[in-house]
N, C-alpha and C positions, 0 to 999 in steps of 0.2 A: 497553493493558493486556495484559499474559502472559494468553494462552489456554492455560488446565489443560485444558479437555475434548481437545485435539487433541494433548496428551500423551499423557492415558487413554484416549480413547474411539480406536480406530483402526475407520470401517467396513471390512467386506469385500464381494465379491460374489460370491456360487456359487448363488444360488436363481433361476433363469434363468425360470424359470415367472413368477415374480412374487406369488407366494401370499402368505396371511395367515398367521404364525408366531405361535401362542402354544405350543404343546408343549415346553417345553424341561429337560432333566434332564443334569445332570454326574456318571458313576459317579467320574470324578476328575476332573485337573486334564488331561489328554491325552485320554478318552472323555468325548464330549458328542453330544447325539442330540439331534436338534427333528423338530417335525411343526408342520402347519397344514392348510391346505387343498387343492385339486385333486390331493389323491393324491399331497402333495410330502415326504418323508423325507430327513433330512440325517444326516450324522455323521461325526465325524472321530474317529482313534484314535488322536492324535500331537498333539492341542490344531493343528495349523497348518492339513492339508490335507483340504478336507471333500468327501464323497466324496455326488452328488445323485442319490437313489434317487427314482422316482417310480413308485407304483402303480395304473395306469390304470382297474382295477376300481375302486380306492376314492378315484376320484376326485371325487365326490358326496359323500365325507363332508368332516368339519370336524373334525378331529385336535385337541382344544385342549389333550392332557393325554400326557405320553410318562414312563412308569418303565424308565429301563435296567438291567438289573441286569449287564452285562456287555458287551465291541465285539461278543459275538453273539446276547446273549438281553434281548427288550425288547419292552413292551406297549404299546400304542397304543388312545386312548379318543376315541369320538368324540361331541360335544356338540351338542344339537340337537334336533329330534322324535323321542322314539327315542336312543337307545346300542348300540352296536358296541364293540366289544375286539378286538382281535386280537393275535396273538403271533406275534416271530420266533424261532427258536433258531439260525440261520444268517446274522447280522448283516444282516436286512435284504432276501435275498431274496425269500424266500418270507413269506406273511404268514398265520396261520389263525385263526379264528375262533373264540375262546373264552367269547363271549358278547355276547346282543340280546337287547333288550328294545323292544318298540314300543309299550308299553301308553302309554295316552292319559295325556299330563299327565308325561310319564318328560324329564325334562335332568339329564343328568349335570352335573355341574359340576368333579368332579376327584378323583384318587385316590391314595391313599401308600400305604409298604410299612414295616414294624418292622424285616423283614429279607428275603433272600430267598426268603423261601417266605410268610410272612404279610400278608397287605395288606387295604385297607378303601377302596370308594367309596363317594362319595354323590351322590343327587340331589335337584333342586329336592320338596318333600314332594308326598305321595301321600295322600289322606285325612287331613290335619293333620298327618302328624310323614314327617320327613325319609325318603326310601327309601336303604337303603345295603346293600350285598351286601360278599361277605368272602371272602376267597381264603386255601390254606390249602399251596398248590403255586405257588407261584412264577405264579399266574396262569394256569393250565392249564387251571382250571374256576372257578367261580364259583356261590357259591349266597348267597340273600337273607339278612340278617341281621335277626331278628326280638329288638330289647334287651327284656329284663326292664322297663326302665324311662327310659324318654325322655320329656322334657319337650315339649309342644305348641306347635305354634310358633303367632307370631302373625299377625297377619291382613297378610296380604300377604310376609312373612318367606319366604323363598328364600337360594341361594348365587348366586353368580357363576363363571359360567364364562371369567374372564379371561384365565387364564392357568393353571389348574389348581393353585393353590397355595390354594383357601379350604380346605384341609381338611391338616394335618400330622401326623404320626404322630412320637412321640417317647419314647425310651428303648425298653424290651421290651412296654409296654401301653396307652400312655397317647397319644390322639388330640383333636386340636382342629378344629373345623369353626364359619368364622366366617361370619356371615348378614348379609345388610341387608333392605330393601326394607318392612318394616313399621316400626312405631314406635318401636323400638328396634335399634343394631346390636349383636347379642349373639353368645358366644363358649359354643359347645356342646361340654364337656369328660366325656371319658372315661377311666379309668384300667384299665380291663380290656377291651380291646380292642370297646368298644361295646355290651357288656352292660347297663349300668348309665350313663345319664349326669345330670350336673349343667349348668347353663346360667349364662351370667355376663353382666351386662348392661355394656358396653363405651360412652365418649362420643363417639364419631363420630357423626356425623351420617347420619341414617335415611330412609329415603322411598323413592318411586318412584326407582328407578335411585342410590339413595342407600345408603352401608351398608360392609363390610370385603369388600375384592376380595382379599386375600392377608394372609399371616401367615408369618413366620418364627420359630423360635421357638432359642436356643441351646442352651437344655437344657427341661427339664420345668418350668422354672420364671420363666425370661426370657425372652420375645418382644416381637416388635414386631404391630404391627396397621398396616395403608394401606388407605384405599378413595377415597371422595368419589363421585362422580356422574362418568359417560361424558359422558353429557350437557351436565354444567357443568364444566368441566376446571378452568377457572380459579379454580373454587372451594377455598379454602385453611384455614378457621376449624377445621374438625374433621375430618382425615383420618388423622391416624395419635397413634398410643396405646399406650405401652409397659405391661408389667407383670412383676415382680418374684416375687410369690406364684402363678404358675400360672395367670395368669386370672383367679382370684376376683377382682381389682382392678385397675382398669386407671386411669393417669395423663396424659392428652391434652398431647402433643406441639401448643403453639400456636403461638408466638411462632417458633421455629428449624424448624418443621417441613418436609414436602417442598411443590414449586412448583408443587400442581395436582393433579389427578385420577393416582392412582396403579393399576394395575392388577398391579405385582407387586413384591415385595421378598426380597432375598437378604443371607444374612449366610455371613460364613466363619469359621473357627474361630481366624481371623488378627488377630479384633475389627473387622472392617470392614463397614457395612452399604451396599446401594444397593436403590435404589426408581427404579421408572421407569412410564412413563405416555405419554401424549398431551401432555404439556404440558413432556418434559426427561426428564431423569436426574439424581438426585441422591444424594447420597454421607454416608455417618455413621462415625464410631467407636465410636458407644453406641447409637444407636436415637430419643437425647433433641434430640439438635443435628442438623440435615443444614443441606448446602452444596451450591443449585443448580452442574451442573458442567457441563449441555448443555440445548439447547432442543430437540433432536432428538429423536422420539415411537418411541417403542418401547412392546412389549404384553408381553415379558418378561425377568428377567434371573436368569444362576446365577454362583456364586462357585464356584470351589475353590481353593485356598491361593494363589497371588500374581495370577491369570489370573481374570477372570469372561466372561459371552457376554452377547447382548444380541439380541432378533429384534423382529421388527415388519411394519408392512404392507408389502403389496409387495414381499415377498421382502427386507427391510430387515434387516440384523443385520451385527453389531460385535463386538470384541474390547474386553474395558477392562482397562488394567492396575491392580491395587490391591496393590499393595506397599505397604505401611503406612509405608514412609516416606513415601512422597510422596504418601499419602493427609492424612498428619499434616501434609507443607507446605500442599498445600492447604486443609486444614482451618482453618490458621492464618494462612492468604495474607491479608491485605487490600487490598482496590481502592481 
C-alpha cells in the first residue's frame, strides 16, 4: 500500500534535550515558536532552520502554552501548581516575568490573544467558576478578570492542559473555553471579551480524565471540538463534534471521526483540518470526515497555509505538508 504519512508527515530533530513539547504557535507560515519542559524554547523564522534556546532558571517549569506575536516578542505559560508567564521582546534571549500566581488549587490550562495587545487566560476553577485574568498590553501586565456573569461549573468540570488550545479567542470579542471532567463536556462562550458568558452543553464524552482537550474554531461560527480520555486512547465513540451556529449546538463526528484520544487540532484557512493525539494524526477537509494518515503520538499540531508543525514527547516534532491537493488525494485514496 502507498504510504501517505511519509509524504506528509517529514520528522525532524533539533530538541537535543529530549523534553515534552506541548507549546506551540505559528505567527505565519516561516515563524513558529514551541515550548515544553526542562527550560526547552524552539523557533525558527524561515519555517526550515530552528534555532534551540534553553533556559536553565526555568527549567522546573512545564511551558504547555506559547503566543507569539512576532520572531521577537512572545509569551510563555507555565501549567502546574501555580502559573508563571514570562515574556520576550528580544526573540528569546532574555525572558521576564509578567506574572505568578501560587494560590492553592491555580492550573492554568491555556491562553489566546484577539490581537496584539488584548488577550485572556484561564484556569482550572477557583471557588466554583473558572479563574481567568486579561491582558490589555501585549502581555506586559496582567490583572484578574472578575465577568458580570458566568455560569458554575459542575462538579468536577475543569480544562485541560494538553496543549494549550482549550480556550480560542475569535473575531474582535468573542472567546471559547471547552471543559470536560464532570458530567458533561461543555463549551463556555463569550462575546465581549469575558464579561458576560453563556455555556453550551456539547456530546463528547465526559468523566474523570474525559471531556474536550482542544478547539479550533474558523470563524465565530464553525469549529471543531477533540478530546476523549489520556487514559483510554483507543477510545473512539465520542471525541470530536462540529458546530455551525457558534456553539450553541453541536453535531458528534461518529462513524469518520479521528483514531483515539486527541489532544489537539488545527485548521488553516486553506480548508484543511489535522488532530493529533497518542494514538496518530489525522487529517480533514470539513472537520465531519477525517482520515487516519500516521500512527505516530504527538501532543500538538499548527497549520499555516500549505506547511503545519507537529511536537510531542521526547523532543518528538515534524513537519506535515497540507497542500490541498494532495490533502484531497488522500482523502479520496482507497486501500
Amino acid at each position: 500500500m502507498f504510504c501517505f504519512s511519509q509524504t506528509l508527515i517529514q520528522p525532524i530533530a533539533v530538541n537535543t534535550y529530549k523534553s515534552s513539547m506541548r507549546g506551540l504557535h505559528s505567527v505565519d507560515r516561516n515563524i513558529i515558536w514551541a515550548t515544553g519542559t526542562d527550560g526547552v524554547i524552539l523557533k525558527t523564522v524561515d519555517g526550515e532552520k530552528w534555532k534551540l534556546m534553553r533556559q536553565e532558571a526555568l527549567s522546573k517549569l512545564d511551558f504547555r502554552d506559547i503566543h507569539a506575536f512576532n520572531k521577537k516578542e512572545a509569551l510563555i505559560m507555565s501549567s502546574g501548581d501555580g502559573c508563571q508567564i514570562y515574556r520576550t521582546k528580544n526573540g528569546g534571549k532574555k525572558w521576564t516575568s509578567v506574572y505568578t500566581n501560587m494560590a492553592k488549587g491555580i492550573f492554568f490550562d491555556g491562553m489566546d490573544f484577539w490581537d496584539d495587545n488584548s488577550g485572556i487566560a484561564f484556569s482550572d476553577p477557583i471557588d466554583g467558576y473558572f479563574y481567568m485574568i486579561k491582558t490589555n498590553d501585549g502581555g506586559k501586565s496582567w490583572e484578574k478578570l472578575v465577568p458580570i456573569k458566568m455560569p458554575k461549573i459542575l462538579k468536577g468540570e475543569a480544562g485541560f492542559a494538553a496543549s494549550g488550545t482549550g480556550i480560542v479567542c475569535k473575531g474582535d470579542s468573542t472567546v471559547f473555553i471547552g471543559t470536560g471532567g464532570g458530567e458533561r463536556a461543555r463549551v463556555f462562550k463569550s462575546k465581549n471579551r469575558g464579561k458576560t458568558w453563556k455555556v453550551y452543553d456539547t456530546p463528547l464524552k465526559s468523566g474523570e480524565s474525559y471531556g474536550i482537550y482542544s478547539m479550533s474554531f474558523i470563524n465565530e461560527k464553525h469549529g471543531v471540538v477533540v478530546g476523549g480520555s489520556y487514559l483510554d486512547s483507543t477510545y473512539t465513540d465520542a471525541i470530536c463534534a462540529v458546530t455551525n451556529d457558534g456553539g450553541a449546538s453541536w453535531t458528534l463526528v461518529a462513524k469518520k471521526g479521528p483514531k483515539g484520544y486527541r489532544s489537539c487540532v488545527s485548521y488553516n484557512r486553506r480548508g484543511v483540518f489535522i488532530s493529533c493525539g497518542r494514538t496518530g494524526v489525522d487529517i480533514s477537509m470539513d472537520g465531519k470526515v477525517w482520515r487516519h494518515i500516521s500512527d505516530e503520538a504527538y501532543y500538538s499540531c499548527v497549520l499555516n497555509g500549505d506547511v503545519g508543525w507537529l511536537t510531542g514527547k521526547a523532543g518528538k516534532m515534524a513537519k506535515i505538508n497540507v497542500k490541498r491537493e494532495l490533502v484531497y488525494q488522500y482523502m479520496n485514496f482507497s486501500e
